[in-house]
C-alpha positions, -999 to +999 in steps of 0.1 A: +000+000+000+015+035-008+021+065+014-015+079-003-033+050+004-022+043+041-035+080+045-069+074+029-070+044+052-060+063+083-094+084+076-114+059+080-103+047+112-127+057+132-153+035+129-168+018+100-196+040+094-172+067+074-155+039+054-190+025+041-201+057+034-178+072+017-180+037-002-219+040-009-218+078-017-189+073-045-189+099-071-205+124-048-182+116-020-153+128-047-169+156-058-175+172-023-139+165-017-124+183-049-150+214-041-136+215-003-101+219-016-108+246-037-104+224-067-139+216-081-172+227-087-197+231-057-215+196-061-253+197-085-270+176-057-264+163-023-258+123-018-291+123+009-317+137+021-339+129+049-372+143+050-394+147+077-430+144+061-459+161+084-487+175+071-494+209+080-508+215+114-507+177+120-493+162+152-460+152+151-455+119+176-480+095+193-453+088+220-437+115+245-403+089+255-382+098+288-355+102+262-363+122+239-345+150+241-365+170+221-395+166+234-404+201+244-393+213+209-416+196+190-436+216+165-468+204+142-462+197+108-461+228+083-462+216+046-488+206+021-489+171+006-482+188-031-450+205-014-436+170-004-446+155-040-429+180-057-397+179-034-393+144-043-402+151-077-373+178-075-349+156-058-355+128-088-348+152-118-317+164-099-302+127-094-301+130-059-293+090-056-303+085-017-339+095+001-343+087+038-377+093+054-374+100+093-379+123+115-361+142+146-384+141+179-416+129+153-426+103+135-430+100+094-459+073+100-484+096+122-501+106+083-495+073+069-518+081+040-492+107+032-462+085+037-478+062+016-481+079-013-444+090-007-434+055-015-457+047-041-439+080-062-405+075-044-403+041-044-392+030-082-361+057-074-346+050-038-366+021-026-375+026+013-354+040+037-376+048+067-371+052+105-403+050+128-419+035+158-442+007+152-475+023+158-487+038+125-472+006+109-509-003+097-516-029+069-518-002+038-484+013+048-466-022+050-478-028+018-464+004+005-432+000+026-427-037+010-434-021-025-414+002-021-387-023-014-399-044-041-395-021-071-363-002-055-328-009-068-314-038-055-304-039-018-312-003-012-334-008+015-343-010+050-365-003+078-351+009+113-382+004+138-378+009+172-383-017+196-375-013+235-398-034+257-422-062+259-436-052+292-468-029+289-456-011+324-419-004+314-439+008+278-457+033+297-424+044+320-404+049+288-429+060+259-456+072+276-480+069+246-507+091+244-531+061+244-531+027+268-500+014+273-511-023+271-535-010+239-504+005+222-480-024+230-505-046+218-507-026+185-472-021+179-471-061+183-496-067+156-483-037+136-452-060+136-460-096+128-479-081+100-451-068+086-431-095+088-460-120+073-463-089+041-423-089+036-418-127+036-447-130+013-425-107-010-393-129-006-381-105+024-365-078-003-365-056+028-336-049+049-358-050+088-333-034+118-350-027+152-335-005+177-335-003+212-325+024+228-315+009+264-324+035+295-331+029+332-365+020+325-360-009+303-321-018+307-321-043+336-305-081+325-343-093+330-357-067+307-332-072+278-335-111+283-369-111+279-368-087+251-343-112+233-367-144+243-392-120+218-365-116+190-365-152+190-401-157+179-397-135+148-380-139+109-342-146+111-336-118+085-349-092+115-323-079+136-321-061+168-295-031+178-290-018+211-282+016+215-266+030+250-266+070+262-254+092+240-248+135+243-285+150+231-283+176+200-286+210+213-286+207+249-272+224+275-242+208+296-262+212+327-292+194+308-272+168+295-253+157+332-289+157+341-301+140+314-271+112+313-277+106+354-312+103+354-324+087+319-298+064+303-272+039+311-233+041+301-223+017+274-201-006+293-230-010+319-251-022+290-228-044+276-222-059+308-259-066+312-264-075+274-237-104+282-264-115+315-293-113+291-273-136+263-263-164+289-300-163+299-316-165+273-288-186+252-285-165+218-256-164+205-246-126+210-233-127+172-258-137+154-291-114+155-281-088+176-251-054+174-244-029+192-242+010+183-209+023+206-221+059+205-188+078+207-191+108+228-164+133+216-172+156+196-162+172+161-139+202+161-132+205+128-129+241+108-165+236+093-187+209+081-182+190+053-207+165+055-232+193+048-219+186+008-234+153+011-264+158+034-291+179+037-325+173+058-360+186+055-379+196+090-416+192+094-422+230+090-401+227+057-365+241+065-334+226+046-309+218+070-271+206+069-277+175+079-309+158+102-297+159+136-306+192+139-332+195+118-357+209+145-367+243+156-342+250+181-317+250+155-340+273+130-308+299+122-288+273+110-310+269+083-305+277+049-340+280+032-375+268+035-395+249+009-430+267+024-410+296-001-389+281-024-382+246-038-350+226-033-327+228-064-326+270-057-320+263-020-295+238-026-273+260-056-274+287-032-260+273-001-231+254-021-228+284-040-224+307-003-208+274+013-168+289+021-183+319+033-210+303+058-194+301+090-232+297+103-233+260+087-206+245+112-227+230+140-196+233+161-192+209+181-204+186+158-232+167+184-243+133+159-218+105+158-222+098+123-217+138+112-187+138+133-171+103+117-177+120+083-160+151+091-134+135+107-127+114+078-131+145+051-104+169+074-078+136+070-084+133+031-082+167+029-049+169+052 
């Protein structure tokens, strides 16, 4: 390996979420890079985007969850269905190659008619990328999710659901749903095996990850055990990630000692208790189940250069630099709203203004992810 190589290699040390990505965003990746040096034209269209689809004046979440972080910032949904079918109309004529369908402190299935018809027009292009709870996961929208899927490209799909709890009381401790605890378990149950019976039916084309986010409330060796003794009982293809504390986007250090002391557990902790849970239940650890090691330092960098390759859409229709702080309490950092103007003259202008916007570095960088990618652009960059 040459001296150039070993350097491109040393980039991607951190973890292996910068390496795949710079991987899976190749030419785009390039093209940000040569426009960061000074040596390329500002990139035509980001890699991703990530929408956050509400309908305007429609509630955001069914669930208020202990961690949440934004959970006081939550604001209803701002945009009409036409604007959303013309973003994605927008984001197809400019070759934007990635869509991702999430939301930060809501929940893209809370208008599933809406997300529906997102995936019937979205899905021939990018397939299904979607992050959501399982309660609005009713029969029509698994059909459209496994569509979706279905008529994609190849193995550009997945479905992150999360999943924390079997037990109707530790449901209510945690989510605090806005209906019955034992009703909405009971849903998100059904909501489930549904899915699962609609995507093997197709051949599985669809990627299914769920996520639990381990806290206080559910992270005890009993609770996790029994929560693998339900993994069990599902499709092989479906997977389970635990995810332990990590530093919450925005807040204040005083909030977040407060937050880290009161709401989740340290990662060692849950490992430790993850190994209990294995041994009791007898799963082999490697098999159906990872584990997200949330880094807590942060990015320092000169500015953000993932923000050449991301961009994320807020329920009120801002554009942001990337989705983790696509909310209103990051509003400023903004850089246009489609309630205004649509997303190929948003885009052009913020590449086009991107050297001189020291406003666009979320410094320090709070998401894991953002932070591997930046720290992976400064080495390549040197």
């Amino acid at each position: 390996m040459d001296t150039q190589e070993q350097a491109k290699e040393t980039a991607y040390q951190y973890n292996d979420y910068a390496r795949e990505f710079r991987q899976r965003s190749q030419p785009y990746w390039a093209t940000a890079l040569d426009f960061a040096a000074g040596s390329g034209p500002a990139p035509k269209q980001p890699y991703q985007v990530e929408i956050h689809p509400q309908l305007e004046g429609a509630p955001v979440c069914l669930l208020r969850c202990i961690d949440c972080h934004g959970q006081f910032q939550r604001r209803k949904g701002g945009l009409s269905a036409q604007a959303y079918y013309q973003l994605l109309e927008d984001l197809q004529i400019m070759g934007v190659p990635s869509v991702v369908y999430s939301g930060i402190y809501s929940d893209p299935t809370t208008d599933s008619d809406l997300l529906c018809e997102l995936l019937r027009r979205g899905g021939p292009h990018w397939g299904v990328k979607l992050h959501t709870y399982g309660l609005g996961l009713n029969e029509d929208l698994c059909r459209a999710i496994v569509f979706a899927a279905t008529v994609g490209p190849p193995r550009s799909s997945y479905l992150t659901i999360s999943k924390v709890t079997t037990d109707p009381q530790v449901y209510q401790e945690m989510c605090r749903p806005t209906i019955d605890p034992e009703v909405a378990l009971a849903r998100e149950e059904a909501n489930l095996r549904r899915l699962f019976t609609i995507n093997q039916e197709a051949h599985a084309p669809l990627t299914v990850h769920l996520n639990c986010r381990v806290t206080q409330a559910n992270g005890s060796p009993e609770q996790l055990a029994n929560l693998l003794l339900w993994l069990r009982t599902t499709p092989p293809w479906v997977q389970l990630r635990f995810t332990p504390d990590y530093v919450p986007t925005g807040a204040s250090s005083a909030y977040c000692e407060k937050f880290m002391r009161t709401v989740y557990l340290d990662g060692p902790t849950v490992l430790h208790r993850l190994r209990d849970a294995t041994l009791q239940t007898n799963l082999n650890p490697t098999s159906r189940i990872s584990f997200r090691d949330v880094d807590g330092t942060c990015y320092q960098g000169p500015r953000c250069y993932s923000s050449l390759l991301l961009a994320a859409v807020s329920t009120t229709g801002c554009v942001y630099p990337c989705q983790s702080i696509a909310s209103a309490v990051h509003q400023p950092m903004a850089y246009g709203n489609l309630y205004h103007e649509r997303f190929p003259t948003i885009w052009q202008r913020f590449t086009s203004t991107w050297a001189q916007r020291p406003s666009c570095v979320c410094t320090p960088c709070p998401a894991a992810c953002e932070k591997q990618l930046n720290l992976a652009f400064q080495e390549e960059l040197g």
